[in-house]
C-alpha positions as CSV (number, residue, x, y, z in Angstrom):
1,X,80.2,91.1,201.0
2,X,81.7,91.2,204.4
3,X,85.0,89.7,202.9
4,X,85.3,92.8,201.0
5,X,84.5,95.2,203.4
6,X,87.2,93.3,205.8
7,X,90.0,93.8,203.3
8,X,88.9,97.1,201.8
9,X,89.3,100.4,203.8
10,X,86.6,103.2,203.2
11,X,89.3,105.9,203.2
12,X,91.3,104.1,200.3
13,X,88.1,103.4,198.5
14,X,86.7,107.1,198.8
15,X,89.8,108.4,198.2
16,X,90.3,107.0,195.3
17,X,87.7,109.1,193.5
18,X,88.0,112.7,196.0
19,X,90.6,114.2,197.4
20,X,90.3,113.6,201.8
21,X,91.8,115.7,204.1
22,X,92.1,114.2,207.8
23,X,90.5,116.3,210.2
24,X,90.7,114.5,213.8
25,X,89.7,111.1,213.6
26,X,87.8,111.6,210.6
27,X,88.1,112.6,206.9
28,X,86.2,115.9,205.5
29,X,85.9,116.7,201.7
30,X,83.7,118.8,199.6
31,X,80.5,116.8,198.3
32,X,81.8,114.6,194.8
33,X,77.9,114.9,193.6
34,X,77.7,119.0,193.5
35,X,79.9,122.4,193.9
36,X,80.0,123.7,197.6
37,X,82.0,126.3,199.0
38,X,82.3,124.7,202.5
39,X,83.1,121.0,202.8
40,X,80.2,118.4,203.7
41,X,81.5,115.2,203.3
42,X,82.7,112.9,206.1
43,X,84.4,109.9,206.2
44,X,84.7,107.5,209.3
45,X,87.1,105.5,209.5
46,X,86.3,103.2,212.8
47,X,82.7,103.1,211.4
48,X,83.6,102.9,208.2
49,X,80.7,105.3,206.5
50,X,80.2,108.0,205.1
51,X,77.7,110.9,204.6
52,X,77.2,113.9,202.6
53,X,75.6,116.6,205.0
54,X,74.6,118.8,202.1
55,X,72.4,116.3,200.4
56,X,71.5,113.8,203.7
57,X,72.7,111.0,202.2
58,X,75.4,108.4,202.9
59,X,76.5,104.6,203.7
60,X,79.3,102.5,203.4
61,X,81.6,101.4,200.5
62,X,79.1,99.6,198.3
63,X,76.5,102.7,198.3
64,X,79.6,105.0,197.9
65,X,80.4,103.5,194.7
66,X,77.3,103.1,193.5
67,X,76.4,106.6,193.7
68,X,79.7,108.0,192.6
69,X,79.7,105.5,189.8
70,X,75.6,105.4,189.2
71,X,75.8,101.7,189.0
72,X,73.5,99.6,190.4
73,X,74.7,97.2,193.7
74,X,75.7,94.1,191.7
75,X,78.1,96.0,189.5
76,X,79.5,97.8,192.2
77,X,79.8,94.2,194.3
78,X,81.9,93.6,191.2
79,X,83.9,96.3,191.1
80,X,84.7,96.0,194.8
81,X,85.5,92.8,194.7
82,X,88.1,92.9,192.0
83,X,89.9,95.7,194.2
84,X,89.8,93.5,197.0
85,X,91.0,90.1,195.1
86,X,87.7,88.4,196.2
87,X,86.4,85.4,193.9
88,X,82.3,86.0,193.7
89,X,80.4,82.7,193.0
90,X,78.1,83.3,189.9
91,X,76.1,80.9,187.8
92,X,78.4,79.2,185.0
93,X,76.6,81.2,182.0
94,X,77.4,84.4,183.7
95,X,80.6,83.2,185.0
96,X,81.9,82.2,181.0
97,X,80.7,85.6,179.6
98,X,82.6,87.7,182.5
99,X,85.0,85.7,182.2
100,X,85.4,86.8,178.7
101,X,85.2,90.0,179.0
102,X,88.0,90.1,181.8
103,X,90.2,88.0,179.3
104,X,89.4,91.2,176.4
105,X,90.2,93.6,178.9
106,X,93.7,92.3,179.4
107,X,94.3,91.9,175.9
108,X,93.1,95.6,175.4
109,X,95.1,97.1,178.1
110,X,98.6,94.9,176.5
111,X,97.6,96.5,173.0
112,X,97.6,99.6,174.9
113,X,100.6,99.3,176.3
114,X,102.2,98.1,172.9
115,X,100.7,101.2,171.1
116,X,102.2,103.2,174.1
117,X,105.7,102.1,173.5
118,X,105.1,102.1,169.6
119,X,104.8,106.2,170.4
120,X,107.8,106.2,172.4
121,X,110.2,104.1,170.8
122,X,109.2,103.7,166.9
123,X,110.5,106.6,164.6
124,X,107.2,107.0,163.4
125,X,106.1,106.9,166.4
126,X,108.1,109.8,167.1
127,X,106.5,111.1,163.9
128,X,103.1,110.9,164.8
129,X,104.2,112.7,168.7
130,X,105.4,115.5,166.7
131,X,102.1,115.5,164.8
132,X,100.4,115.6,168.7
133,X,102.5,118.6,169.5
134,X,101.4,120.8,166.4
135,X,98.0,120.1,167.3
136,X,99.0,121.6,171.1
137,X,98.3,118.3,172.9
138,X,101.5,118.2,175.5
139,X,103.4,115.3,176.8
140,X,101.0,115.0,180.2
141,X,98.0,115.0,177.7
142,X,99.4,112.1,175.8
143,X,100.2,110.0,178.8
144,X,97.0,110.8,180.7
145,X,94.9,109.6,177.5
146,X,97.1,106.9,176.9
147,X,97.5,107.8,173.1
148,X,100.2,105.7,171.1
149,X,101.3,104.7,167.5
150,X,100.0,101.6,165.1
151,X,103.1,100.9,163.2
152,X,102.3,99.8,159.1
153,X,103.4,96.7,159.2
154,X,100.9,93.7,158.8
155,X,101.5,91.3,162.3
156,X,103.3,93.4,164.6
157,X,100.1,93.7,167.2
158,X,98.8,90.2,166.5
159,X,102.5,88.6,166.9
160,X,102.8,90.4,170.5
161,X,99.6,89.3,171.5
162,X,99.8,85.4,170.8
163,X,103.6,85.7,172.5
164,X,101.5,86.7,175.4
165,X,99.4,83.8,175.8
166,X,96.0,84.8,173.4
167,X,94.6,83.2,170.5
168,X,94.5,84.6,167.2
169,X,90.5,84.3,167.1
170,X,90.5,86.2,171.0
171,X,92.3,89.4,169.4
172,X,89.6,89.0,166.6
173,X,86.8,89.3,168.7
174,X,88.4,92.1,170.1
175,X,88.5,94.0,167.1
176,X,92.2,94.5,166.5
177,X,92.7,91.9,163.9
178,X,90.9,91.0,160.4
179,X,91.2,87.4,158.8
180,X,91.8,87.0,155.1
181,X,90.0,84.6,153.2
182,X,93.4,82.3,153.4
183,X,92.4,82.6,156.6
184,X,95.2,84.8,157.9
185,X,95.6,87.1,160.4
186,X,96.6,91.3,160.4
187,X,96.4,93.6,162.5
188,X,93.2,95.9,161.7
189,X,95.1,99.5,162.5
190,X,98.3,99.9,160.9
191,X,100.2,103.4,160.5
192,X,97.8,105.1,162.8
193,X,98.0,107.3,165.9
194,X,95.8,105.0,168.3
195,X,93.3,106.6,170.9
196,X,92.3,103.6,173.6
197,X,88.6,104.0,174.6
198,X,87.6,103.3,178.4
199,X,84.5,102.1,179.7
200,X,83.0,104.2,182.8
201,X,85.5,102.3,185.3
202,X,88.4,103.3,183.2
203,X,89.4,99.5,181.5
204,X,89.9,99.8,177.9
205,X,86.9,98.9,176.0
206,X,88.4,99.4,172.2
207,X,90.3,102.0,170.4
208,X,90.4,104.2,167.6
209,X,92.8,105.0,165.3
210,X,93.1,108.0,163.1
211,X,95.9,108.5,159.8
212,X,98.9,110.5,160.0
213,X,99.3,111.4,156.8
214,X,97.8,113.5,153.8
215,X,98.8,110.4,151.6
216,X,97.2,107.7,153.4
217,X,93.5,109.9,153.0
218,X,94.9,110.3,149.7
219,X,94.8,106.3,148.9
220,X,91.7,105.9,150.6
221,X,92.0,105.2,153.9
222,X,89.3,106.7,156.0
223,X,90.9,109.4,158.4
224,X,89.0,107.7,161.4
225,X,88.1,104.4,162.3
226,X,86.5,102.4,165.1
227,X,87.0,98.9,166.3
228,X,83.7,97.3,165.6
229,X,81.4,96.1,168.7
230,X,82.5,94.1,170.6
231,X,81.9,92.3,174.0
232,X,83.1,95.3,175.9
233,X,82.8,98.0,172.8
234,X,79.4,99.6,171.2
235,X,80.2,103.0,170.3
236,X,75.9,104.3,170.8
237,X,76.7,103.0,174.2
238,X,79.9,104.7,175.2
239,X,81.7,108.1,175.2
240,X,84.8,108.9,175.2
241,X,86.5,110.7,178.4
242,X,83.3,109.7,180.7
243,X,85.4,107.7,182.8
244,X,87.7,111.1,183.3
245,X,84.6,113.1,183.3
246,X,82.0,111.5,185.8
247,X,83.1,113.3,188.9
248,X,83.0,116.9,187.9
249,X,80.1,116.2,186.0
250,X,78.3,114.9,189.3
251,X,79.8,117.9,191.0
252,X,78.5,120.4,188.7
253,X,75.1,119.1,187.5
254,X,76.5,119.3,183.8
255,X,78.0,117.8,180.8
256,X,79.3,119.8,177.4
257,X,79.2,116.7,174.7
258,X,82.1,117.3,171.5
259,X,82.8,115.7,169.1
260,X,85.6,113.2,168.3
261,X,88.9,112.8,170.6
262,X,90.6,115.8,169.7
263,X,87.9,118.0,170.8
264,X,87.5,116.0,174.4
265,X,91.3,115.9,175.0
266,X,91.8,119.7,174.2
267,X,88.8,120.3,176.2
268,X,89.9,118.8,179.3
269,X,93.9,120.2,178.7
270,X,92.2,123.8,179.1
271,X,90.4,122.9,182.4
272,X,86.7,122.1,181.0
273,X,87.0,118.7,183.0
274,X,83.3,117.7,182.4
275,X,83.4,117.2,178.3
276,X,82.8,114.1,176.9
277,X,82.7,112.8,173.5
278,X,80.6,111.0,171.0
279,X,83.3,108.8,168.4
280,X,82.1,108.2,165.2
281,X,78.2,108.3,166.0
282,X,75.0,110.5,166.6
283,X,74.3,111.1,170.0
284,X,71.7,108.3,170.8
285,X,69.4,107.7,173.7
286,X,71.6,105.1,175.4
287,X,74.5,108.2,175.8
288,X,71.7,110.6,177.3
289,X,70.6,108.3,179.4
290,X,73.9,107.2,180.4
291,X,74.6,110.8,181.3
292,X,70.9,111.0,183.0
């Protein structure tokens, strides 16, 4: 714990989540956990604390987090200690199952960034970015939800995956691939325009992918779909755009819930940055209490 604290600044770590303005030695901001009209909230540096005047609270980097992130201390020890590239000693069953949900989370964020590219390189990925623009969602919106583009074909996400060190049963777990009963591998979204789904920390938990075309709902194909759960993934237990959400909901004691990714992305393009979304589900008591 004092490793982390050594390598991590409090202004870099508060800053991160709330905009600092440097007044004298310290750092003044308006409160991240409610609307004010005069700013409250001090950070010191050479202590390295901080304290919210309005509400007569406050602390150092691990409370910080755990407030804005209303996570409890060993998950923000977690998340502290990956920013400052410290190694925590934990019991070898809880070591193997972080360890793989750290090796799904790269493997996410890589089919990510290959959907990305598939939207800014493919031709129908151009396609289905035309598609984005009729429905109004602009060029900022589609790089600051990370959408991209599935191409139809059968291998194309499973091929770049194993070329980047993971097994064919690792992108299986993580949703993205379906075996035949030869035994083969495909890719599970093919011809789709690909929505990645973060956890509260903003790591990509799964994805969604929704048809571009008349004539694939035509053949069948369902207009939505899910990745199933997963490790990371459990669509009753996360919604979409909380990670993008959390701070203005914290600021103004309030949420608006929508429905689907459209909704949430439109929502927060016209300024309504406290929307979140269910995806593919009822709202269930794990959401509500997640928003609690």
């Amino acid at each position: 714990m004092e490793e982390i604290k050594r390598r991590l600044d409090i202004v870099d770590v508060v800053g991160g989540y709330i905009k600092l303005k440097k007044v004298g030695v310290n750092y003044t901001a308006f409160s991240p956990f409610h609307t004010e009209k005069n700013p409250s909230f001090f950070v010191s540096p050479s202590k390295q604390i901080w304290h919210d005047f309005s509400l007569g609270k406050g602390g150092d980097i691990f409370r910080f987090v755990m407030e804005i992130e209303n996570i409890d201390f060993r998950e923000a020890l977690k998340t502290l200690a990956k920013k400052a590239g410290v190694e925590l000693k934990e019991s070898p069953e809880f070591k193997k199952t972080n360890d793989q949900k750290q090796r799904m989370h790269e493997l996410n964020e890589l089919a990510c960034q290959f959907f990305e590219k598939q939207l800014d390189l493919s031709v129908n990925g151009q396609k289905a970015r035309d598609y984005l623009h009729k429905r109004k969602v602009t060029d900022d919106s589609i790089r600051k939800w990370r959408i991209g583009w599935a191409p139809d074909t059968w291998h194309s996400l499973v091929n770049f995956l194993v070329s980047k060190k993971f097994s064919t049963n690792e992108i299986e777990q993580a949703g993205l691939a379906l075996r035949s009963s030869r035994g083969d591998m495909h890719d599970r979204f093919r011809g789709r325009i690909m929505y990645p789904i973060a956890d509260i920390t903003g790591q990509i938990a799964g994805f969604t992918g929704r048809v571009l075309t008349k004539a694939q709902e035509a053949a069948g194909m369902a207009k939505y779909m899910n990745i199933p759960n997963t490790l990371l993934y459990d669509k009753s237990r996360i919604l979409y755009g909380l990670d993008k959400a959390k701070v203005t909901i914290l600021k103004n004691d309030s949420c608006i819930l929508v429905e689907g990714q459209m909704d949430e992305i439109m929502s927060h393009q016209a300024g309504i940055e406290n929307a979140v979304a269910v995806s593919g589900t009822a709202l269930t008591p794990s959401h509500l209490l997640m928003l609690k």
